[in-house]
C-alpha positions in Angstrom: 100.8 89.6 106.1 104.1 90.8 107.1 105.5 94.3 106.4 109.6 94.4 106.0 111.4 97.4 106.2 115.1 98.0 105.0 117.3 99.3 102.6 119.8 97.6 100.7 122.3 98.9 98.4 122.1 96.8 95.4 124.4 96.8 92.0 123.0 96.5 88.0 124.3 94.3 86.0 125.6 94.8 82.4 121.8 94.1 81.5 120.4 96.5 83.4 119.1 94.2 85.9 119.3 93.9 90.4 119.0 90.1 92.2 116.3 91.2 94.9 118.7 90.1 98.3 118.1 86.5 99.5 117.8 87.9 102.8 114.0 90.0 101.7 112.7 87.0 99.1 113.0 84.7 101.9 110.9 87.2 104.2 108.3 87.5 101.0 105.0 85.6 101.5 104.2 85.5 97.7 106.0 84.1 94.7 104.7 87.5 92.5 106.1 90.5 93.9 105.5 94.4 92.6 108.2 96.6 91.9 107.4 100.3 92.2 109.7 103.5 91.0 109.6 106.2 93.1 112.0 108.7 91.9 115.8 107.5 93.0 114.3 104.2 94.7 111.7 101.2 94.3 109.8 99.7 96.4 109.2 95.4 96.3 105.9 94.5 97.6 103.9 91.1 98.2 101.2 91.2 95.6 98.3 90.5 98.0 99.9 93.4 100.7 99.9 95.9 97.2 96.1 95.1 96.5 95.6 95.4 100.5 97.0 98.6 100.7 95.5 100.5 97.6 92.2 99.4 98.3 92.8 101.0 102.2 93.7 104.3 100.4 91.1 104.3 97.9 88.6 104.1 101.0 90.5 106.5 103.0 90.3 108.9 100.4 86.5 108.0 99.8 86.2 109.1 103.4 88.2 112.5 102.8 85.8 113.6 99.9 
């Protein structure tokens, strides 16, 4: 899995909605992606890399207890 860093200012349209850049969908490995909020950004992540990561934090916090 890859990881892809970047930031890209990106407009809303009347309906509320962004076109994730052509540019990052054709770096995605995954036709489902996740969109998380966090605060004044989101982050887009490959649904397989999103299920890999939690479960590395819920073990490294397993560890930390």
């Amino acid at each position: 899995m890859r990881t892809v860093t970047g930031t890209w200012e990106l407009k809303i349209d009347a309906k509320g909605r962004i076109t994730i850049p052509k540019a990052l969908r054709d770096k995605m490995n995954d036709d489902t992606v996740l969109v998380m909020g966090m605060g004044d950004h989101f982050e887009v992540w490959e649904k397989e890399r999103w299920m890999q990561h939690t479960h590395e934090s819920k073990e490294s916090q397993t560890r930390r207890v």
